[in-house]
RODO-679415 format. One record per atom (N, C-alpha, C): residue number from 1; residue in one letter; x, y, z. Coordinates in Angstrom, 2 decimals, padded with zeros to 5 digits. Example, Ala and Ser with C-alpha at 12.3 -4.5 7.8 and 13.67 -1.06 7.14 Angstrom:
<nodes>
NODE lumke marmar      px      py      pz
NODE     1      A  013.19 -005.69  007.80
NODE     1      A  012.30 -004.50  007.80
NODE     1      A  013.20 -003.30  007.80
NODE     2      S  012.85 -002.25  007.08
NODE     2      S  013.67 -001.06  007.14
NODE     2      S  012.90  000.03  007.87
</nodes>
This chain:
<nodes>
NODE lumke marmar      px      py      pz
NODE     1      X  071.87  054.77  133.26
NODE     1      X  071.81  056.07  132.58
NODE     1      X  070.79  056.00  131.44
NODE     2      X  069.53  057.12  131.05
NODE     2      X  069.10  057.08  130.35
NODE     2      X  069.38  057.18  129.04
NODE     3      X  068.67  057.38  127.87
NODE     3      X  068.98  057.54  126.78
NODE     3      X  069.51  059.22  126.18
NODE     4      X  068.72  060.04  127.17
NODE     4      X  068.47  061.17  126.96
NODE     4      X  069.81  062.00  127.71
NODE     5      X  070.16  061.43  128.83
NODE     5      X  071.02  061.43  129.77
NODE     5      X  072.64  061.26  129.03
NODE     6      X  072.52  060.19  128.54
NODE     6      X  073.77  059.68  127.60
NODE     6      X  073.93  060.62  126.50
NODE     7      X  073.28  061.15  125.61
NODE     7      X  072.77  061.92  124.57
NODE     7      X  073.34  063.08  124.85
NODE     8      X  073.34  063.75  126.29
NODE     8      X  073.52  065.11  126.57
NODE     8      X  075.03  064.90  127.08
NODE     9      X  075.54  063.51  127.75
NODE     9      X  076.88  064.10  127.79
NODE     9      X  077.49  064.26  126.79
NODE    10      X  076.79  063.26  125.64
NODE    10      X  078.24  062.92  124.45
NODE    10      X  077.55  064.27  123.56
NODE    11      X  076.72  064.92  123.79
NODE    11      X  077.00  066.67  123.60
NODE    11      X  078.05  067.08  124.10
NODE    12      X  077.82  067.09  125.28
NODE    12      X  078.69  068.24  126.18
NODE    12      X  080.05  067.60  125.41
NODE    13      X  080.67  066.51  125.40
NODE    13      X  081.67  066.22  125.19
NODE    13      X  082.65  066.61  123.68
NODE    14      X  081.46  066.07  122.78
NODE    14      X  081.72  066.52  121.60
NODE    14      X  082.09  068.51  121.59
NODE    15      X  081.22  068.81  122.41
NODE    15      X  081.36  070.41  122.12
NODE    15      X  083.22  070.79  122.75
NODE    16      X  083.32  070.17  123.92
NODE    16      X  084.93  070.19  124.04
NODE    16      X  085.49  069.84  123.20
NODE    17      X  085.27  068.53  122.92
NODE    17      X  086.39  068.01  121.85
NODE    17      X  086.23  069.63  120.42
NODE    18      X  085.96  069.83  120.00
NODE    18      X  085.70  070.78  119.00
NODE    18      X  086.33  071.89  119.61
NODE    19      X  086.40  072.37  120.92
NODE    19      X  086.84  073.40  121.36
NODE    19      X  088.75  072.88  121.84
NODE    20      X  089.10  071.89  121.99
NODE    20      X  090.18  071.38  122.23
NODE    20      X  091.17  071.80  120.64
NODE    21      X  090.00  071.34  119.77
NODE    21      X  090.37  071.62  118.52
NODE    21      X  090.52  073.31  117.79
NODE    22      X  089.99  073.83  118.18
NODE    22      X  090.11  075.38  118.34
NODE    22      X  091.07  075.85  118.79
NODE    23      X  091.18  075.77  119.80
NODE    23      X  092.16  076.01  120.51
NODE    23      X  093.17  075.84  120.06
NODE    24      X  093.89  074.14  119.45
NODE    24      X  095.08  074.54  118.77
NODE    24      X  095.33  075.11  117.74
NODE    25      X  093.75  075.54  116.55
NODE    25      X  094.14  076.07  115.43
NODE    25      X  094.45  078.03  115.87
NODE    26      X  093.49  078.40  116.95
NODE    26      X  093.35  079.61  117.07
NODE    26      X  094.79  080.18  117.79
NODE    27      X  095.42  079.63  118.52
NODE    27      X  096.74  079.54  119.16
NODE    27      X  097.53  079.64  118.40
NODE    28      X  097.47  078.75  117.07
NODE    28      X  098.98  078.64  116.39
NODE    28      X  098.41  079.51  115.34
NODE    29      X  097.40  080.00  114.77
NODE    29      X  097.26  080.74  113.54
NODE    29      X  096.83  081.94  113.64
NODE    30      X  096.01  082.47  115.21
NODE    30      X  095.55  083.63  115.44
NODE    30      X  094.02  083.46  115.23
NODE    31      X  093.00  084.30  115.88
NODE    31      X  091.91  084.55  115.44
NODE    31      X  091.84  084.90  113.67
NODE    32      X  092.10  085.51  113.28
NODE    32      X  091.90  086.28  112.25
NODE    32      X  092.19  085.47  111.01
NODE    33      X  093.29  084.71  111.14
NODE    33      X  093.31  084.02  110.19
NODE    33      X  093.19  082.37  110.25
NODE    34      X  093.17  082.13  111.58
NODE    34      X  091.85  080.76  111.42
NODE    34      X  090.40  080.54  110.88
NODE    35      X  090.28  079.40  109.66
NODE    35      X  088.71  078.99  109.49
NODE    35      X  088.56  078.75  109.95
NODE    36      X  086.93  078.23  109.62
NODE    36      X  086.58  077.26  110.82
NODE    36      X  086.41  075.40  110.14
NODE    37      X  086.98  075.97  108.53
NODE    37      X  087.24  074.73  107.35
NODE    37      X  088.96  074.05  108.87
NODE    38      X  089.60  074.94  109.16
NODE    38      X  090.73  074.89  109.85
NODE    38      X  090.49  073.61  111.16
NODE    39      X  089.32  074.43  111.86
NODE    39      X  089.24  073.58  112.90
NODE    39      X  088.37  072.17  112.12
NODE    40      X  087.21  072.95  111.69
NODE    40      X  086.91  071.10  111.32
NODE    40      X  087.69  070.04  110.93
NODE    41      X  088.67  070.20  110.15
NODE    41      X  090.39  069.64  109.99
NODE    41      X  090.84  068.78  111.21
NODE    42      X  091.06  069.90  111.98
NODE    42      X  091.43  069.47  113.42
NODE    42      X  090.73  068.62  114.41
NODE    43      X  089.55  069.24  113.97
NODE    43      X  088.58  068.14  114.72
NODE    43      X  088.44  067.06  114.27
NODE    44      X  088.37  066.67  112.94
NODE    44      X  088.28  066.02  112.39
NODE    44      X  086.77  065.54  112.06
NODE    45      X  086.12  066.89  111.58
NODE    45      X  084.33  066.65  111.61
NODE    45      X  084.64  067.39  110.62
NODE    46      X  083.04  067.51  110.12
NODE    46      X  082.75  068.55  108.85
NODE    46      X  082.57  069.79  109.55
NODE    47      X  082.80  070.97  108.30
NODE    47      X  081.94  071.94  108.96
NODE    47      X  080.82  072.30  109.56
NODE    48      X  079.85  071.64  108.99
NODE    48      X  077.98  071.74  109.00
NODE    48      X  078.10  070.93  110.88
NODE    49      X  079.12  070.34  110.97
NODE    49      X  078.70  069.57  112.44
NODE    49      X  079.14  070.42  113.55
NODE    50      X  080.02  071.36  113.18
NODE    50      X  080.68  072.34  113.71
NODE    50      X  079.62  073.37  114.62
NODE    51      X  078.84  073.70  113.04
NODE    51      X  077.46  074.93  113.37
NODE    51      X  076.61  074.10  114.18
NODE    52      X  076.57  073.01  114.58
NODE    52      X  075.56  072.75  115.49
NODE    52      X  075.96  073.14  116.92
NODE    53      X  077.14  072.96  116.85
NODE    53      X  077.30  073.74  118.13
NODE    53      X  077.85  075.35  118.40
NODE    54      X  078.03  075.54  117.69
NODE    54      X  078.96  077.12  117.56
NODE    54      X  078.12  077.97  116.68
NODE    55      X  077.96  078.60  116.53
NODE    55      X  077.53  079.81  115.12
NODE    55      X  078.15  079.84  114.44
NODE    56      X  079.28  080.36  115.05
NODE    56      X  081.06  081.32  114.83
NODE    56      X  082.06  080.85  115.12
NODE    57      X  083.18  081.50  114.80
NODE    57      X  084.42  081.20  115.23
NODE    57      X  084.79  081.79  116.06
NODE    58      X  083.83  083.53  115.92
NODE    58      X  083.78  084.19  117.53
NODE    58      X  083.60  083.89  118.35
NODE    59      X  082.35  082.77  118.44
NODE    59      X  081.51  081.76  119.46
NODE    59      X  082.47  081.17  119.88
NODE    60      X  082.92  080.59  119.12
NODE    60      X  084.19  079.16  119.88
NODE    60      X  085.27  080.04  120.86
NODE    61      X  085.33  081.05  120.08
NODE    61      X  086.71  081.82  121.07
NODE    61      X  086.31  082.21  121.70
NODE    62      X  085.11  083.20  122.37
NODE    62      X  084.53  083.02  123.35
NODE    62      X  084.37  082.18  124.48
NODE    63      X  084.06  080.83  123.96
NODE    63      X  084.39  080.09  124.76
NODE    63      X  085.35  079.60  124.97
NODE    64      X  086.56  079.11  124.18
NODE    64      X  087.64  079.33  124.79
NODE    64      X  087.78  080.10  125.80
NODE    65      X  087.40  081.50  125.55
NODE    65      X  087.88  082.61  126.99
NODE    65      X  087.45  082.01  127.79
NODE    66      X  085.94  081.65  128.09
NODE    66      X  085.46  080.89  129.38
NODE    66      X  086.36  080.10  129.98
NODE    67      X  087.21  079.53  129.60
NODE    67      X  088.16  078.19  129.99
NODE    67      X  089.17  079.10  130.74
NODE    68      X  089.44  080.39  130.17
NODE    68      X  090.56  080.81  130.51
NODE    68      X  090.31  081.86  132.04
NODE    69      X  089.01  082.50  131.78
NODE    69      X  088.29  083.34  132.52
NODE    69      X  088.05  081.82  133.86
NODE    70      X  087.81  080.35  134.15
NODE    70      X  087.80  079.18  134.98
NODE    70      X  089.28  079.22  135.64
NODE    71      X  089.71  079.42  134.72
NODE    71      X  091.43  079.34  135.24
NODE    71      X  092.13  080.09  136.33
NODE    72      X  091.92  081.70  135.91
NODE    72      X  091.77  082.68  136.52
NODE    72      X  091.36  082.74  137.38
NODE    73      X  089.96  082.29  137.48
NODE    73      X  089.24  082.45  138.94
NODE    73      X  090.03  081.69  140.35
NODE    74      X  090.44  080.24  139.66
NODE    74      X  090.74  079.49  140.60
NODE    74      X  092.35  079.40  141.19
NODE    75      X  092.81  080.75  140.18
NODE    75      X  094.88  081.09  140.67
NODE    75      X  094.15  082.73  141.61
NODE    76      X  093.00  082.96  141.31
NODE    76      X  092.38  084.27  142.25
NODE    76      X  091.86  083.40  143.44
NODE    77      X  090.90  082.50  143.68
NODE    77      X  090.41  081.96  144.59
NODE    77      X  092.05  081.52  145.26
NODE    78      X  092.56  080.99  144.91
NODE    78      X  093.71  080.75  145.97
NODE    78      X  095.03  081.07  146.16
NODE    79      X  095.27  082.57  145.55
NODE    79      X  096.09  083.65  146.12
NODE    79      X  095.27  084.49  147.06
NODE    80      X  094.35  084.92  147.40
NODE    80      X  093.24  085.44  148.25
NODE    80      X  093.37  084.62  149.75
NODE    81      X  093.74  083.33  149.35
NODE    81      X  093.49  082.65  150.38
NODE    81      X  094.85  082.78  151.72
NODE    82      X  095.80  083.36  150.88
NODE    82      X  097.09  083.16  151.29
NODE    82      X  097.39  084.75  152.52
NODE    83      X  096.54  085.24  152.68
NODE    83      X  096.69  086.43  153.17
NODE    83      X  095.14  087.18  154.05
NODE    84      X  095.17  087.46  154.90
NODE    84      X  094.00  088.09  155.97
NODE    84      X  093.94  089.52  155.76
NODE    85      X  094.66  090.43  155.52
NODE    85      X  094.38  091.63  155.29
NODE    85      X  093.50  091.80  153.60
NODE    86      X  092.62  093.05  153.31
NODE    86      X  092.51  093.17  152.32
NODE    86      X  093.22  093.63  151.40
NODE    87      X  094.37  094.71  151.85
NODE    87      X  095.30  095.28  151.03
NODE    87      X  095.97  094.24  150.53
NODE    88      X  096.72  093.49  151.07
NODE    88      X  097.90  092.03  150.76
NODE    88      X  097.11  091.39  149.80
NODE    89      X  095.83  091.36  149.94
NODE    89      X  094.77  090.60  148.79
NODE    89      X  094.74  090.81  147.83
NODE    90      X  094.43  092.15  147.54
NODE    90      X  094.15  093.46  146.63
NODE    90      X  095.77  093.10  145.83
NODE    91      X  097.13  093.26  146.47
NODE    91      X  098.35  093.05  145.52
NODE    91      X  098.48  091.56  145.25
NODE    92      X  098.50  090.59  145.87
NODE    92      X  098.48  089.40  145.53
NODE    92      X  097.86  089.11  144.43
NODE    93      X  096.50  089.38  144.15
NODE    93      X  095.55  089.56  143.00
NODE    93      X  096.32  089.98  142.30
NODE    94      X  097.07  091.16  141.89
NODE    94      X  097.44  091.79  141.19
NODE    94      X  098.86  090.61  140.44
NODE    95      X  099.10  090.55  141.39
NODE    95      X  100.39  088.98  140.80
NODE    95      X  100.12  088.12  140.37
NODE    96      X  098.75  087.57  140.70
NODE    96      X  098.44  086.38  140.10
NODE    96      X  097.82  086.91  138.73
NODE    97      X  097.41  088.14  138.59
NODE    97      X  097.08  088.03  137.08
NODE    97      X  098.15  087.86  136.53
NODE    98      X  099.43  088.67  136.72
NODE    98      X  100.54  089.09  135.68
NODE    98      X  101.13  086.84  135.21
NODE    99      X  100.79  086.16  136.66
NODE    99      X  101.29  084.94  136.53
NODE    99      X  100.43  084.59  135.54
NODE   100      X  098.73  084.42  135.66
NODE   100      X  098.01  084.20  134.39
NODE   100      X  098.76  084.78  133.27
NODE   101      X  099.18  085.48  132.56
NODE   101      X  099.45  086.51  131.18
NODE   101      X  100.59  085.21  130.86
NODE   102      X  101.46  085.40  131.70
NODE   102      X  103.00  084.49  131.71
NODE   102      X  102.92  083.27  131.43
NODE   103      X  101.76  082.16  132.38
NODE   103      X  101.65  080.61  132.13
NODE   103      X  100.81  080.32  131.59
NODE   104      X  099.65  081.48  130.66
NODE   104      X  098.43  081.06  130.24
NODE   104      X  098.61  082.41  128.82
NODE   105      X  099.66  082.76  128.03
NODE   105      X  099.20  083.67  127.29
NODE   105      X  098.08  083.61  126.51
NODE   106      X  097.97  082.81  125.52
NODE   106      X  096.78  082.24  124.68
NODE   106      X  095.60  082.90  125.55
NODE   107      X  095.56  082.36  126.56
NODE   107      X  094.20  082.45  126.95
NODE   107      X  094.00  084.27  127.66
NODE   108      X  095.33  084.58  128.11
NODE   108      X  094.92  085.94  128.17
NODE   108      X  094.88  086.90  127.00
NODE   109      X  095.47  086.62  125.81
NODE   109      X  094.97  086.89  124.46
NODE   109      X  093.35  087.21  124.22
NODE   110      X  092.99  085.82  124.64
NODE   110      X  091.67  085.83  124.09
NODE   110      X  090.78  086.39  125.35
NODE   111      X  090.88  086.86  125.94
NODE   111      X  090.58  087.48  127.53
NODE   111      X  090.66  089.19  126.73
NODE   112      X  091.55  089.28  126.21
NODE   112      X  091.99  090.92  125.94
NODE   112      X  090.67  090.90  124.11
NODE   113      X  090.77  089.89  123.55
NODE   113      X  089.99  089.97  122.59
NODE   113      X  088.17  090.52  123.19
NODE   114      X  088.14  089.43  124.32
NODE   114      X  086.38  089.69  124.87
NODE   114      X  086.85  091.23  125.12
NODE   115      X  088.09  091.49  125.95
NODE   115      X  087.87  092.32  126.68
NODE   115      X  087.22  093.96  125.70
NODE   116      X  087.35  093.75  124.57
NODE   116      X  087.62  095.19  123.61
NODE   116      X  086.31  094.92  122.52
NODE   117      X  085.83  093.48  122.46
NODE   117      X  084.75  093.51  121.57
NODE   117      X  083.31  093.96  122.68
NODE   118      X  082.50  094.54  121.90
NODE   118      X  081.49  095.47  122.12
NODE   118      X  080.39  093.84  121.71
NODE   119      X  079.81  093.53  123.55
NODE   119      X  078.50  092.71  123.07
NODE   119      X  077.57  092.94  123.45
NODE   120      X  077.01  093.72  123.86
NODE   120      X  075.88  093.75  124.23
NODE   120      X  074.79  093.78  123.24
NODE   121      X  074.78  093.82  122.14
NODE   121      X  074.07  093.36  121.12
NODE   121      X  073.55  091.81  121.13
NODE   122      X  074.38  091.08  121.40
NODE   122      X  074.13  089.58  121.60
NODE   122      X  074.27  089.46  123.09
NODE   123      X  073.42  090.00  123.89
NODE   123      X  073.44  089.31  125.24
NODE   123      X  072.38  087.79  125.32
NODE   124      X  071.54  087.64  124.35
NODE   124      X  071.18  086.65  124.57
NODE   124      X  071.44  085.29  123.99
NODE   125      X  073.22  085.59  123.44
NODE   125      X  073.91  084.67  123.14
NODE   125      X  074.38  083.84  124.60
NODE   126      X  073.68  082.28  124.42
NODE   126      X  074.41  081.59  125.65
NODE   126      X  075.99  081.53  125.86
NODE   127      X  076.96  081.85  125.08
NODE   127      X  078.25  081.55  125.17
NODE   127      X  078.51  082.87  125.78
NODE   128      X  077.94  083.93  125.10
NODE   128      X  078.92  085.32  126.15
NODE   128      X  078.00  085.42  127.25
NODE   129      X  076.74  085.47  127.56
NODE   129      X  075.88  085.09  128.82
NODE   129      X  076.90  084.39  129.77
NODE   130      X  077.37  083.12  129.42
NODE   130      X  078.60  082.21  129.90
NODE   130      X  080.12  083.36  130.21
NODE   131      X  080.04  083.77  129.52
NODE   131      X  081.46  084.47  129.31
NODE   131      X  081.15  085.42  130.59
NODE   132      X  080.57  086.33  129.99
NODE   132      X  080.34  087.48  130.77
NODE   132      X  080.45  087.00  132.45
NODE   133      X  079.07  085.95  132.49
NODE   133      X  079.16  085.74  133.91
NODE   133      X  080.77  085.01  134.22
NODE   134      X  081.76  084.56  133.89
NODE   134      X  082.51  084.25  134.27
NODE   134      X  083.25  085.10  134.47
NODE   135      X  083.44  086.01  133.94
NODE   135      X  084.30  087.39  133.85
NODE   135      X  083.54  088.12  134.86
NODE   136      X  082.67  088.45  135.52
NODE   136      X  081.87  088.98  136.44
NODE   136      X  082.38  088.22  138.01
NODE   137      X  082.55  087.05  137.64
NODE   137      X  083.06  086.05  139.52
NODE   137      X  084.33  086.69  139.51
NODE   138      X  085.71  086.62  138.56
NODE   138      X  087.01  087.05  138.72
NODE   138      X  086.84  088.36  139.33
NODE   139      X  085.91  088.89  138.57
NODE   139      X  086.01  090.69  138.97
NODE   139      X  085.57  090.68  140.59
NODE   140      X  084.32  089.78  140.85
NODE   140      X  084.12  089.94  142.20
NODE   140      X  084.92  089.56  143.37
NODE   141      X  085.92  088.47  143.39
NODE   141      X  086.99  088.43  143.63
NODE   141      X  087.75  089.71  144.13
NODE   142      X  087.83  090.58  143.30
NODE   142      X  088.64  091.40  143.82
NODE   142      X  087.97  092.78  144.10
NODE   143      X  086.67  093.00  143.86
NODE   143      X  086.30  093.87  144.51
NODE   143      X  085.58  093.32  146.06
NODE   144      X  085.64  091.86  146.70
NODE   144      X  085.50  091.56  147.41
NODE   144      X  086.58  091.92  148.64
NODE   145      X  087.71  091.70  147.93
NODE   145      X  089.40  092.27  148.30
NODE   145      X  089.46  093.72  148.76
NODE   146      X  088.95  094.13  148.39
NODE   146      X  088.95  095.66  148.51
NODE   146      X  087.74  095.72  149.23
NODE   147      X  086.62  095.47  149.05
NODE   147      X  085.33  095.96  150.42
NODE   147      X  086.56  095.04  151.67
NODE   148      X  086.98  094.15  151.60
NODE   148      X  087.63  093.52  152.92
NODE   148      X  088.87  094.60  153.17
NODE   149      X  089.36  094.87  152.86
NODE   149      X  090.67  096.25  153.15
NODE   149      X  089.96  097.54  153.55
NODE   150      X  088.91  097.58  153.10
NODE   150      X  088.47  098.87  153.86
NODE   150      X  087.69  098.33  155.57
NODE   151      X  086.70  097.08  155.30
NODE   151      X  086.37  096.13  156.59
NODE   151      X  087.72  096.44  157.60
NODE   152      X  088.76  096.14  157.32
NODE   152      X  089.81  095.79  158.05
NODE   152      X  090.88  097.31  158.63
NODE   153      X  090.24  098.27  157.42
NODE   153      X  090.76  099.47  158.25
NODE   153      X  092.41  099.68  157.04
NODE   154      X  092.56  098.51  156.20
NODE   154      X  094.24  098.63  155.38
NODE   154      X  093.72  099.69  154.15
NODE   155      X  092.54  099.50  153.30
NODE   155      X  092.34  100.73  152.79
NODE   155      X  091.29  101.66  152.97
NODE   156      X  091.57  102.78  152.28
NODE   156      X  090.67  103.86  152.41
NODE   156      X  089.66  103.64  152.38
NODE   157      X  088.58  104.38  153.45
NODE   157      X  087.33  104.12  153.49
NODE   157      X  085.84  104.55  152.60
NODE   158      X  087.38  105.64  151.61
NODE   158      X  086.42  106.62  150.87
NODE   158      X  086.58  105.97  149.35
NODE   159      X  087.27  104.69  149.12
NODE   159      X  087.34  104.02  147.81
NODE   159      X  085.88  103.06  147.33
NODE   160      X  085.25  103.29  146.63
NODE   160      X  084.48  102.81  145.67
NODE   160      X  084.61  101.41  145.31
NODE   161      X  084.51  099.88  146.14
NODE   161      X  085.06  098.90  145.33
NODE   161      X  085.03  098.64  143.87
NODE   162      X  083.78  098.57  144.09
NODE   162      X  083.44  098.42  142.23
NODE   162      X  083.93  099.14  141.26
NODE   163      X  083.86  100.17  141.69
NODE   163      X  085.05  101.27  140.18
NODE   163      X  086.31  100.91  140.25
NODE   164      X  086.29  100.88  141.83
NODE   164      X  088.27  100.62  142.03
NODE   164      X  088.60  099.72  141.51
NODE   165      X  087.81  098.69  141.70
NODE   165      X  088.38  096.96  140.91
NODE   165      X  088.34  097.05  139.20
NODE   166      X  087.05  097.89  138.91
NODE   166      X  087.20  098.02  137.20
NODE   166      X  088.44  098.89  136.57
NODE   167      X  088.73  099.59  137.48
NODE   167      X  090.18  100.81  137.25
NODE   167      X  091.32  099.96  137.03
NODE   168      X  091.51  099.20  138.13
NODE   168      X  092.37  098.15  138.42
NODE   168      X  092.44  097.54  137.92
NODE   169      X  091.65  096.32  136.87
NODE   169      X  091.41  095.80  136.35
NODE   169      X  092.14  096.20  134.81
NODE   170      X  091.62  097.15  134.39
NODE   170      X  091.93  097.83  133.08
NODE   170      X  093.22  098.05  133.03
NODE   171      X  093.48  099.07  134.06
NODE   171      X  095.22  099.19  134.06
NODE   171      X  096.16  098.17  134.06
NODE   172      X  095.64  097.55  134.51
NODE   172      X  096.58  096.07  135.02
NODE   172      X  097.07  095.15  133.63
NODE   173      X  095.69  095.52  133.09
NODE   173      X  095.10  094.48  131.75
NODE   173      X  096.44  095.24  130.69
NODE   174      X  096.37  096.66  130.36
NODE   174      X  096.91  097.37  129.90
NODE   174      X  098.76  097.51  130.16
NODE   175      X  098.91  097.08  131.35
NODE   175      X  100.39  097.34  131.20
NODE   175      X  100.68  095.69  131.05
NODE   176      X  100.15  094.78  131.18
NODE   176      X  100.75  093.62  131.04
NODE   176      X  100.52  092.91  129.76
NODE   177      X  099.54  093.97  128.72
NODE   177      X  099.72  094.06  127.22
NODE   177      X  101.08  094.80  127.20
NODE   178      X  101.06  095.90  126.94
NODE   178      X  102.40  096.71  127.08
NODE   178      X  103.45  096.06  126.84
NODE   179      X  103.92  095.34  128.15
NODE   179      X  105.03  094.43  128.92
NODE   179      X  105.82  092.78  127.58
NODE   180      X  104.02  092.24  127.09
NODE   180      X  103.83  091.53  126.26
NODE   180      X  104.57  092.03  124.86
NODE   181      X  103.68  092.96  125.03
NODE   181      X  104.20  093.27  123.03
NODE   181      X  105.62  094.43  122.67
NODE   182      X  105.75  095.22  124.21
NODE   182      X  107.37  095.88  123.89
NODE   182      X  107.84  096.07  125.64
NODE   183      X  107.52  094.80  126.08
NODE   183      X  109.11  094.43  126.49
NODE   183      X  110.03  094.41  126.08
NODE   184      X  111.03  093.81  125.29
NODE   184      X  112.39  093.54  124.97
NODE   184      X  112.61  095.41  124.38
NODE   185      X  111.79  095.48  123.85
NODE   185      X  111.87  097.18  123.43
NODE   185      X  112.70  098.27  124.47
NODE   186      X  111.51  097.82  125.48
NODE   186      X  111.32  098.37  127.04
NODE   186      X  113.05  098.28  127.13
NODE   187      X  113.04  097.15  127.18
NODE   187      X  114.21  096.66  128.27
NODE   187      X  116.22  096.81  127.32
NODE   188      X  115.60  096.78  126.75
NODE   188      X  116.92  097.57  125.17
NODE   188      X  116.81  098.79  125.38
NODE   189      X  116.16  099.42  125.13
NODE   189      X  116.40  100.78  125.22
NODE   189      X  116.17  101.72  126.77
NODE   190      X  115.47  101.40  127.40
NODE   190      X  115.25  101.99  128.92
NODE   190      X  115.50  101.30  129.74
NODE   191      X  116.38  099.87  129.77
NODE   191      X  116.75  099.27  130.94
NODE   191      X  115.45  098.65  131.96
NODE   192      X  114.28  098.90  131.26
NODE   192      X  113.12  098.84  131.96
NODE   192      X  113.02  096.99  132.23
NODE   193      X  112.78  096.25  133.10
NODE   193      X  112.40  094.71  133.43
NODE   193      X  111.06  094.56  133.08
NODE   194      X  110.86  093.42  132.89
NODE   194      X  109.18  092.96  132.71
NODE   194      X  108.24  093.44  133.69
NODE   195      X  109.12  091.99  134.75
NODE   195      X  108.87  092.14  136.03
NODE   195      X  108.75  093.56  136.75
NODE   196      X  109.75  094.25  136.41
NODE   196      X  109.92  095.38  137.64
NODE   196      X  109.15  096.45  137.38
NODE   197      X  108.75  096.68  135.66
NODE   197      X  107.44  097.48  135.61
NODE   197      X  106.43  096.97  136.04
NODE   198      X  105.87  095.91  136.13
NODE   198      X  104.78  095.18  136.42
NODE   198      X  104.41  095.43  138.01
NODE   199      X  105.55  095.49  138.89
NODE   199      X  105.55  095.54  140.08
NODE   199      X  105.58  097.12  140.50
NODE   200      X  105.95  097.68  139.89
NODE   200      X  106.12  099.58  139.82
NODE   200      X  104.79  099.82  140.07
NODE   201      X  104.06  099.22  138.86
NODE   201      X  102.29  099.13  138.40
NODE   201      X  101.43  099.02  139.80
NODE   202      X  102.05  098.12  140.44
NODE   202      X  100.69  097.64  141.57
NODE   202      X  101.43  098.16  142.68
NODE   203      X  102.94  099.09  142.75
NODE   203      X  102.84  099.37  144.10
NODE   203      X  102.57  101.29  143.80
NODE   204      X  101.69  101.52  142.70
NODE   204      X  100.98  102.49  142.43
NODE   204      X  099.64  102.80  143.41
NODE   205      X  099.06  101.36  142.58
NODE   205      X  097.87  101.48  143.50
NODE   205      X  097.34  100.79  144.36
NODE   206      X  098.82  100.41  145.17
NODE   206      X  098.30  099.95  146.81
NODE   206      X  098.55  101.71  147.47
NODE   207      X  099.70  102.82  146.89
NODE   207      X  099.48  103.87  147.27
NODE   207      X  098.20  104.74  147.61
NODE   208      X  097.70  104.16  146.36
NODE   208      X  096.32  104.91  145.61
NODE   208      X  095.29  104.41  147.02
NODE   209      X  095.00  103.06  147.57
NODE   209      X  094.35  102.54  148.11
NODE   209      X  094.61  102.31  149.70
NODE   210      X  096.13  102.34  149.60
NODE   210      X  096.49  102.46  151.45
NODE   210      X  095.57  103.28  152.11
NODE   211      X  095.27  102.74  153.28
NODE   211      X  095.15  103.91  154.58
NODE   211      X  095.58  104.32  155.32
NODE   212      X  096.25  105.67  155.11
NODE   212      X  097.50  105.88  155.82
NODE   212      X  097.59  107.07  157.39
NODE   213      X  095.76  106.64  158.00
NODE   213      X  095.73  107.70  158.88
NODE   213      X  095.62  106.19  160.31
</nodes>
């Protein structure tokens, strides 16, 4: 291994380790009120060594999301796999996010944070460049799901994948915030389940998307 070679992993490495370290400060204290005096702590580096790799603390959580947006892809890549129709795809998808929210909150936290900050100002930031495109494969995923359900004749032929999956997407995103922050609410006062709204949710829009001629 070269010199230059060696050099670039114990980059790459160091930049995890720092993000390992993020991660537990941003988890247990929140964006908002984590430094980044916090993580260097954690990391156990200075600050100034911090900015060589990060800008921000936005930066770091960003990438965090990336980790989480990797995760995602690969509980989507193999619920997809489990089923030949596109419709069954299209709801399966829909379960495996709600399972992401459930065994990965943190990271769908910070999934709902990208999801609402406005970047296109910094697109030629490499970390949301990173982000973005990772958040772009999940999405294709399932508008792949849906061009295959209409292929197959299970949904409508007159649905739009790409809007449908961003519709889908949003709503989905939206009730399993909901579910998160007034469940027990939900479920005290309207008898309402986590679960059983969640599932109400997606057998909406397999309606929305069936083909029923």
């Amino acid at each position: 291994m070269g010199i230059q070679e060696r050099r670039e992993r114990e980059k790459i490495q160091r930049q995890q380790d720092i993000l390992d370290a993020a991660e537990k400060v941003f988890f247990s204290k929140g964006l908002s009120e984590a430094t980044m005096d916090d993580v260097a702590s954690e990391a156990e580096l200075s600050k100034g060594t911090l900015y060589l790799y990060f800008k921000s603390k936005e930066d770091m959580y960003l990438a965090i999301t990336s980790r989480g947006l990797i995760i995602l892809e690969g509980m989507f890549r193999q619920a997809v796999g489990k089923h030949e129709r596109g419709l069954d795809q299209v709801l399966i998808l829909g379960q495996a996010f709600y399972e992401f929210s459930l065994k990965y909150p943190d990271y769908f936290n910070a999934l709902t944070y990208y999801e609402l900050k406005d970047l296109a100002h910094e697109e030629n930031n490499e970390i949301v460049r990173e982000c973005s495109c990772n958040g772009q494969q999940v999405l294709a995923l399932l508008i792949q799901a849906i061009q295959k359900g209409i292929d197959d004749g299970s949904i409508r032929p007159d649905v739009d994948p790409g809007r449908m999956a961003l519709s889908m997407w949003g709503m989905s995103s939206g009730i399993i915030q909901l579910v998160m922050l007034k469940g027990k609410h939900l479920a005290e006062d309207h008898g309402f389940t986590m679960e059983g709204l969640v599932e109400e949710s997606y057998q909406v829009f397999l309606c929305a998307l069936e083909n029923k001629q």
